[in-house]
N, C-alpha and C positions, 0 to 999 in steps of 0.2 A: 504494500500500500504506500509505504516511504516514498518508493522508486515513482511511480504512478504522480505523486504528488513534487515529486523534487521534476520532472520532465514536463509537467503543466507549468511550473512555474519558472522553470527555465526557458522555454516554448515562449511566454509570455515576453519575455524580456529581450526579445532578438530585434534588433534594430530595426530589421525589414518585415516586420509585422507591426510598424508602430503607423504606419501611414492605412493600415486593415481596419487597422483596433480603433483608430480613429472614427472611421467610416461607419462603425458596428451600432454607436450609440443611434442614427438615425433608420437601420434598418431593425434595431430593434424598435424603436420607437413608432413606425411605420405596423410593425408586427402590430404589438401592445394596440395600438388606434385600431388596426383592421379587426383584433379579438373582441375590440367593446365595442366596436360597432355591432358584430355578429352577436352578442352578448344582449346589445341594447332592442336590436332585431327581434331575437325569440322572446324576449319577454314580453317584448311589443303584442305580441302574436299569441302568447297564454296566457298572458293579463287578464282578457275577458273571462276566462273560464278557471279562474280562481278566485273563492271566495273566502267571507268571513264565517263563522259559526257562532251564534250565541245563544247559550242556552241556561233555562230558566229552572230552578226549579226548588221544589222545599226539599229542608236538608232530614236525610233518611233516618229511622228510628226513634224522633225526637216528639213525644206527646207531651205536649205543655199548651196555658193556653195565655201565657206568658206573653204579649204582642211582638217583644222585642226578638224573641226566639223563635218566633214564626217565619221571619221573614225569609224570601227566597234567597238560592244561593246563584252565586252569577259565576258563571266560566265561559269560557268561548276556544275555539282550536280552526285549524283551516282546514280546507279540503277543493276538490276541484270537479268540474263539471265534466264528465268523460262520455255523457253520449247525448246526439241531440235532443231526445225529448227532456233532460235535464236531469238525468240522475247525477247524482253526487258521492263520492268518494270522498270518504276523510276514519278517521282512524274510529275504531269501536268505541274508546274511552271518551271522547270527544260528547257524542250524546247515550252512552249508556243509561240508561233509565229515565231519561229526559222528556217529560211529557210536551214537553212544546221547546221547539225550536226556532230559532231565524236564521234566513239566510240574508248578507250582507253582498250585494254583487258591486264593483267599481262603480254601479251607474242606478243600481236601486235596491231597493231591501223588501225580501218576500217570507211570507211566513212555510214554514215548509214542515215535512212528516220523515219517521225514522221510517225504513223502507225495510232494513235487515241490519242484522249483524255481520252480515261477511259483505 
């Protein structure tokens, strides 16, 4: 591993690679721009079909009639929209036992149903 490392660094240091090594910072900076372009591209493009999850509900095993120990518990998690009629994908835990749900979309917010566990 020494050797490997002492011939990089040697490599680096040769007169007639300093006019290279020069050049490198604008192709890699040309790189880095083209990657977040394509970066900025696909998000562009799955934005729409990623949503928010918020879910509502009272907190489990608790009988009291206490008002302040009533109230509901608020979580939320993400998930995505994966086939046209609008089903949604997001993880089990997300709405496990969740009597009511909302969906949060980029551009409007719909009230929505657990469909399944898997």
């Amino acid at each position: 591993m020494k050797r490997v490392l002492q011939v990089v660094a040697n490599h680096a240091c040769q007169p007639e690679d300093i006019q290279a090594s020069e050049a490198a910072p604008t192709a890699d900076n040309d790189l880095l721009d083209a990657y977040s372009r394509a970066i900025i591209r696909a998000a562009e493009k799955v934005s729409p079909s990623v949503v928010n999850i918020d879910v509502r509900q009272r907190p489990r095993g608790r009988r009291t009639t206490h008002p302040r120990l009533r109230q509901e518990v608020r979580s939320n998690g993400s998930g995505f929209i994966f086939t046209p009629d609008g089903f949604i994908l997001t993880n089990s835990h997300v709405v496990h036992h969740a009597p009511a749900i909302e969906v949060m979309l980029a551009v409007d917010e719909r009230g929505a149903a657990v469909m399944g566990p898997e």
